[in-house]
C-alpha positions in Angstrom: 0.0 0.0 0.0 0.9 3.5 -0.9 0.9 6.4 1.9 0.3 9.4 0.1 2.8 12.3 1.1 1.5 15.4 2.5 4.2 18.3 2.2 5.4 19.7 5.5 6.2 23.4 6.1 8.6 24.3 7.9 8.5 27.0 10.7 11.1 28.6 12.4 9.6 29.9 15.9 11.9 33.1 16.9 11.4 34.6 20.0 13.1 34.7 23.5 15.9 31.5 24.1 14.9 30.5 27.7 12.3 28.4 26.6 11.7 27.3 30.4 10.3 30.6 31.3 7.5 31.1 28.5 5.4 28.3 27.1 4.1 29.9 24.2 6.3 28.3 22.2 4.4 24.8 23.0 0.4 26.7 22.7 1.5 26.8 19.0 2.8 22.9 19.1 -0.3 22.4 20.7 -2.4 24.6 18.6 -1.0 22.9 15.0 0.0 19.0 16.1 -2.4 17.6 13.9 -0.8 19.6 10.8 2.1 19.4 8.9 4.9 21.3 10.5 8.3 20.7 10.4 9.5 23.0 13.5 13.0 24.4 13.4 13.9 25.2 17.1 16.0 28.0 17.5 16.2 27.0 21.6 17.3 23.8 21.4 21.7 23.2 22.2 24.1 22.2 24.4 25.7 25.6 25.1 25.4 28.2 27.6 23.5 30.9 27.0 24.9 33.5 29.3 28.9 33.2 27.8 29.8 35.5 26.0 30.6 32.6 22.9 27.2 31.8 22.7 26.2 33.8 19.8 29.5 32.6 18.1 27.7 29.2 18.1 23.8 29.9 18.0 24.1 32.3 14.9 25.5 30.3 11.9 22.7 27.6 13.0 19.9 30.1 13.5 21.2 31.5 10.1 20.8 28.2 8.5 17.5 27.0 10.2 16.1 30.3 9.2 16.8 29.7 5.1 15.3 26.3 5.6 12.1 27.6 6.9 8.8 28.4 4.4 7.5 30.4 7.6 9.6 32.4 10.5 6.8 33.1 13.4 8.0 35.8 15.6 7.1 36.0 19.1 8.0 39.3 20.9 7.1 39.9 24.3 10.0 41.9 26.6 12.0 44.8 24.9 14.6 44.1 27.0 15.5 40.3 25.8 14.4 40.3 22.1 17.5 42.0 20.0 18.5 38.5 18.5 14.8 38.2 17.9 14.5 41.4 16.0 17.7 40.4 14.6 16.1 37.0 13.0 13.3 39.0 11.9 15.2 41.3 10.2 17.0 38.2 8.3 14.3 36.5 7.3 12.7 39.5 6.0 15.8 40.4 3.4 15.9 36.4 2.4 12.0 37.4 1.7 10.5 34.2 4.1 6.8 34.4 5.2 7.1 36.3 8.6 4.0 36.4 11.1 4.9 38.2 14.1 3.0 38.8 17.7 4.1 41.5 19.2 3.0 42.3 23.1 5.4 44.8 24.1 4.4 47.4 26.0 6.8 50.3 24.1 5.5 48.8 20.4 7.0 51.5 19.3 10.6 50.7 20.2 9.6 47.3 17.8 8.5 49.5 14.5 11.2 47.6 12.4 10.0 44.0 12.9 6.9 45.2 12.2 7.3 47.0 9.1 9.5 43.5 8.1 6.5 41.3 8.9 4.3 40.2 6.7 1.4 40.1 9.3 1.2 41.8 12.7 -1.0 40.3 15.5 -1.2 41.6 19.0 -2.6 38.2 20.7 -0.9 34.8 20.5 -4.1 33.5 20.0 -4.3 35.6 16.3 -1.2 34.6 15.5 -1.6 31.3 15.7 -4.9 31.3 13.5 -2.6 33.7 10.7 -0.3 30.7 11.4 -2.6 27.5 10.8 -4.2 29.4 7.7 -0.8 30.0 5.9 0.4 26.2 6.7 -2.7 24.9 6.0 -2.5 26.8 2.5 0.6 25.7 1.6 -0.1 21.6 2.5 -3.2 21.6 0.5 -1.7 23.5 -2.5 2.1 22.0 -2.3 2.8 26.3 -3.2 6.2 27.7 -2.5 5.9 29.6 0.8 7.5 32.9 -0.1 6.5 36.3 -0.5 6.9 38.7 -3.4 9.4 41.5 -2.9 7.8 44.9 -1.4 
């Protein structure tokens, strides 16, 4: 017998690194397990955040994991931890990925860049995960190539 293949998409979920102290990350596993999503986790390694050689190591994979990805979700939350976040929005923007981004800081106006790179701006998780299922929901019932046209 013959399984018939659907085509994953692939996400790359950017926001905050210390995964232990937000769990939004797993409401959108939650939110899309029955679909097709191949996550890229920008969180997961065995090196110390807090050293000053950390971004030596986590950039060149967060680089890579970010041109494999149909769709870069963007979570920001706390203007005081999300510089490599606005960073790997910033990149996926210029490599012209799909970029959704939440964005629940308080001084959204300190964030206009990421929003002027996304694609789609939601103030709610919840939103953002809807905008989310829609556009890999899309893209598994087509088979389309995820990527937006130049602005």
């Amino acid at each position: 017998m013959t399984e018939l293949m659907v085509p994953s998409v692939s996400v790359y979920l950017s926001g905050h690194m210390h995964y232990e102290e937000h769990d939004w990350r797993v409401k959108v596993y939650e939110a899309l397990k029955d679909e097709q999503v191949h996550w890229l986790i920008p969180i997961s390694g065995p090196w110390d955040t807090e050293s000053k050689a950390h971004s030596a190591l986590y950039v060149p994979r967060d680089k890579l994991s970010i041109q494999q990805a149909d769709v870069v979700f963007i979570f920001l939350e706390d203007v005081a931890r999300n510089i490599g976040t606005t960073w790997e929005a910033g990149y996926a923007d210029g490599l012209g990925k799909v970029t959704l981004l939440v964005n629940k800081c308080n001084d959204i106006r300190s964030y206009d860049f990421p929003e002027q790179a996304a694609d789609a701006v939601f103030r709610t998780l919840e939103e953002g995960i809807e905008a989310l299922r829609f556009v890999v929901t899309a893209k598994s019932d087509s088979g389309m190539e995820c990527k937006r046209h130049a602005r």
